[in-house]
C-alpha positions in Angstrom: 136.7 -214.2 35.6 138.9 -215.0 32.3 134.7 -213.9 30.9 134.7 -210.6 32.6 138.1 -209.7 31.1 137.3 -210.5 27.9 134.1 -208.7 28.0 136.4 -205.7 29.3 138.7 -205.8 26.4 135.9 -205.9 23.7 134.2 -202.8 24.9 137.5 -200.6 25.7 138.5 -202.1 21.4 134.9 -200.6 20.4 135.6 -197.4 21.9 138.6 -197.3 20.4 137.1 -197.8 17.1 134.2 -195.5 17.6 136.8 -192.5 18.7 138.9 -193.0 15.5 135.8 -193.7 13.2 135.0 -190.1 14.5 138.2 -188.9 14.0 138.2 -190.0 10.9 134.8 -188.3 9.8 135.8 -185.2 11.0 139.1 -184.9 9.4 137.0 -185.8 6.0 135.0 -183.1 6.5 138.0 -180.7 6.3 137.9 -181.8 2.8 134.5 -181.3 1.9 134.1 -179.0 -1.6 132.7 -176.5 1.0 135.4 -175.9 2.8 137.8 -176.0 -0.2 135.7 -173.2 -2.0 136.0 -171.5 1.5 140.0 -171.5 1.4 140.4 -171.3 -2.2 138.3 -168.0 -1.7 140.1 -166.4 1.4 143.6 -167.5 -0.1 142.8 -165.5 -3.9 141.4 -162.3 -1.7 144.9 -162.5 0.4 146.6 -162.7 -2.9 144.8 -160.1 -4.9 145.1 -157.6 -2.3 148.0 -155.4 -2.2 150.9 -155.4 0.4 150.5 -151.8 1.8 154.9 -151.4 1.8 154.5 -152.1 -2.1 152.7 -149.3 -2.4 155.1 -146.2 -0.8 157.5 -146.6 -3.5 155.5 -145.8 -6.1 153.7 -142.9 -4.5 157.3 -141.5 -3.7 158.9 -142.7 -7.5 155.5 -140.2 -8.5 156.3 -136.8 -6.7 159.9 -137.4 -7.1 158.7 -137.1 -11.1 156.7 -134.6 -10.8 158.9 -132.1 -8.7 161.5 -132.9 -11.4 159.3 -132.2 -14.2 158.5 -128.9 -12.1 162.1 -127.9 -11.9 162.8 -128.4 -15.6 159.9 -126.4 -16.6 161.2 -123.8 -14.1 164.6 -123.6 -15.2 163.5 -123.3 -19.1 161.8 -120.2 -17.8 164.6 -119.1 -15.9 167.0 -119.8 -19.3 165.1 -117.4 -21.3 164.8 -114.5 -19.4 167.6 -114.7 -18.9 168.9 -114.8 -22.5 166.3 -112.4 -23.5 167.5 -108.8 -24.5 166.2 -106.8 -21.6 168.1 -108.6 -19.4 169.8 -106.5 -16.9 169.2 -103.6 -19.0 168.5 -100.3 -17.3 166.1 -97.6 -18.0 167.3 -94.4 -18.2 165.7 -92.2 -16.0 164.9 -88.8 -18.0 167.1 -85.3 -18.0 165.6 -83.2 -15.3 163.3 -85.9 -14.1 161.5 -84.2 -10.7 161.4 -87.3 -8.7 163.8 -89.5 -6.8 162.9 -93.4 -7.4 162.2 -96.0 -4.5 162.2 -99.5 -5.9 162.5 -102.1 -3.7 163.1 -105.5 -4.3 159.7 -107.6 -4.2 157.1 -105.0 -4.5 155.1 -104.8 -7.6 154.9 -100.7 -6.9 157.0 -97.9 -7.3 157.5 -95.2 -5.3 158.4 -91.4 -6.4 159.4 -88.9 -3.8 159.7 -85.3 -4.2 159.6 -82.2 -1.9 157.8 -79.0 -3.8 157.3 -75.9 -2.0 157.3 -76.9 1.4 154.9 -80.3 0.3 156.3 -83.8 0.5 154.4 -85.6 -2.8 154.9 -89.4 -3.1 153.5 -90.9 -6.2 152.8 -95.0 -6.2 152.8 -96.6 -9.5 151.0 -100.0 -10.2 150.6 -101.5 -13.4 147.5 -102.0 -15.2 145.4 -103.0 -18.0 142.8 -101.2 -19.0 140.2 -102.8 -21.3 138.4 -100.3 -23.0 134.8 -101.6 -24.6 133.2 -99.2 -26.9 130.0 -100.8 -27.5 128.2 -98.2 -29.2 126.9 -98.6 -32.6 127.4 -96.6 -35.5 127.0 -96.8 -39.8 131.0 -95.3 -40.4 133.0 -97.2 -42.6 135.0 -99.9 -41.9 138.5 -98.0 -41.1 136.0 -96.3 -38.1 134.7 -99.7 -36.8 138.2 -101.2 -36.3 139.1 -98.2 -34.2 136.4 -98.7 -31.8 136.8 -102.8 -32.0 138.0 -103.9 -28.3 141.2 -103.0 -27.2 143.9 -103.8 -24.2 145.5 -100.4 -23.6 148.2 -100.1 -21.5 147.8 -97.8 -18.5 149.5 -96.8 -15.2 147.5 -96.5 -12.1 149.0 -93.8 -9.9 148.4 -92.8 -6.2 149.6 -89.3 -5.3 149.7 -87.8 -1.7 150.2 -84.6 -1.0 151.7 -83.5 2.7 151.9 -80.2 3.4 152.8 -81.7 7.2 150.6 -80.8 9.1 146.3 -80.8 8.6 145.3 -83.5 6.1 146.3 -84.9 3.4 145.3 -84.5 -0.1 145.2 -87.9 -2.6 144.3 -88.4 -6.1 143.9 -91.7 -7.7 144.9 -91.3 -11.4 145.3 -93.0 -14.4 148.0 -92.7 -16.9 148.0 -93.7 -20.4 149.7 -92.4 -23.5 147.6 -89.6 -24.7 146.6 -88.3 -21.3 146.6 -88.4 -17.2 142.7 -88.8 -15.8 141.7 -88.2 -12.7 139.3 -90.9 -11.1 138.9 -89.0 -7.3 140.6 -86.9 -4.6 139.6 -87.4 -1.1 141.2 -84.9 1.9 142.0 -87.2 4.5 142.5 -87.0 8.1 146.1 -87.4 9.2 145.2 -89.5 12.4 142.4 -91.6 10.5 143.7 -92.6 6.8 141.3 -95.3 6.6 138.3 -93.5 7.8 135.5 -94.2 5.2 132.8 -92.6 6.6 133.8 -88.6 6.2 132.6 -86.8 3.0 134.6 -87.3 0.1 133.2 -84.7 -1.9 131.4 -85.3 -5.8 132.7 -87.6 -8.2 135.5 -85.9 -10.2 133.6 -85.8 -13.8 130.3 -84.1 -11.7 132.6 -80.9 -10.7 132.9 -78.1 -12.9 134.9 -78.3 -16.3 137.2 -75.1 -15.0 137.8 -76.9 -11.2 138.1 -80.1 -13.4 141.0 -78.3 -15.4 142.4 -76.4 -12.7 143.2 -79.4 -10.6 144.6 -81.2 -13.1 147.1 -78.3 -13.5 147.3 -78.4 -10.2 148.9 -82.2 -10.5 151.2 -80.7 -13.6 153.2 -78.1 -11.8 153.8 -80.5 -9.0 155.5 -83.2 -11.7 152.4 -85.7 -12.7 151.7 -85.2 -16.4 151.0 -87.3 -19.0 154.6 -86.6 -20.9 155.9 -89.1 -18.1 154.2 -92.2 -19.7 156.7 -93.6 -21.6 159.5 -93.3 -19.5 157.0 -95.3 -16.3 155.5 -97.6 -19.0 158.9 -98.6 -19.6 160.7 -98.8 -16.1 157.6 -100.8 -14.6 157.9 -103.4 -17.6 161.5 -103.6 -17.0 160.9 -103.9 -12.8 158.1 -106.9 -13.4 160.3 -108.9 -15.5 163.3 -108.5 -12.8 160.4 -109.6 -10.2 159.5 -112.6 -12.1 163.0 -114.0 -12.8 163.1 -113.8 -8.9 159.8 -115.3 -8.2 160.8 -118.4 -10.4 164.8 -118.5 -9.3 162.8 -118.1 -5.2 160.0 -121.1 -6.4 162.7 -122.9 -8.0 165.0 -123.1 -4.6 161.8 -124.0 -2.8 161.0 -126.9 -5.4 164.6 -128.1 -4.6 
């Protein structure tokens, strides 16, 4: 009996001893150089890689910078227009000018209205640059080459429709420059179809005869479009686009803000 219980006892101590011997390997083998590279590894990554609510800030501390930087630039602008000389100046419309003005706010045209012998006429004026490129060559002397170099010329691009209301209406597209007021086209249109591209619009205005070329520009004259009108336009429309810009930047400006 007292050999039974001993025997008992010796295996239930060798278990024990196995079970902690096992215990005791596997805990070791959390310590391997294995599985220390492993962690070492995953804990750098963790470390080198950037908490994502780090990261807002900076993003908002940049556009905050940049709309600043935006608003300065705008409000030097803004500064020297308005410190410039043609500010708020007016141009004086000419004695005995035929048309009344319509400027309004925000448009880059102007409108001229006028009623002539039973015709409304309205006149749009645009702005415009034409480059001129003369690239014929010549032997003249020098003072001859400089004049036909390349130039910007100032021009005016006008749009004048003629209403005698009723029947269609008559339009010329014109250009306006210092010296002279060309006709580019004229087109009848239809009152109930403006846009109507496929009626005939009749030769190009430089294929018609030299007299019907002349008489229809005389035509234009007595109805108050003539080349003596340049300077006065020129003038007003440079003076309208810089109130239009100071506008643009105060209205870009406010939407910055």
């Amino acid at each position: 009996m007292a050999s039974s219980i001993a025997t008992s006892l010796f295996r239930r101590s060798l278990r024990v001893h196995i079970s902690s011997s096992s215990l005791l390997r596997q805990r070791r083998s959390l310590f391997t150089p294995s599985f220390i590279a492993a962690s070492s590894s995953a804990t750098t990554q963790q470390d080198l890689k950037p908490a994502p609510s780090r990261l807002f800030p900076r993003f908002a501390s940049s556009k905050v910078s940049g709309d600043e930087n935006l608003k300065r630039v705008l409000d030097s602008e803004i500064q020297c227009l308005q410190q410039s000389d043609n500010n708020d100046q007016e141009v004086e419309v000419p004695e005995h000018f035929p048309f009344d003005i319509v400027d309004t706010p925000g448009d880059q045209a102007l409108i001229l209205k006028r009623e002539f012998s039973g015709e409304n006429i309205q006149v749009t004026v645009l702005m415009n640059f034409d480059e001129q490129n003369d690239m014929e060559e010549n032997d003249e002397d020098d003072e001859d080459d400089d004049k036909n170099e390349n130039s910007m010329e100032p021009t005016l691009s006008l749009v004048v429709a003629i209403d005698k209301g009723e029947g269609p209406l008559l339009e010329f597209c014109c250009n306006l420059n210092a010296d002279k007021l060309e006709i580019e086209s004229m087109t009848l249109k239809k009152r109930d179809n403006l846009d109507d591209q496929s009626a005939y619009q009749g030769p190009e205005f430089l294929d018609l005869d030299e007299n019907l070329q002349k008489s229809l520009h005389k035509y234009l004259e007595v109805r108050g479009i003539k080349s003596s009108q340049f300077d006065f336009l020129h003038e007003y429309m440079l003076n309208k686009d810089e109130r239009e810009y100071l506008v643009w930047l105060k209205n870009m400006k406010e939407f910055i803000a």
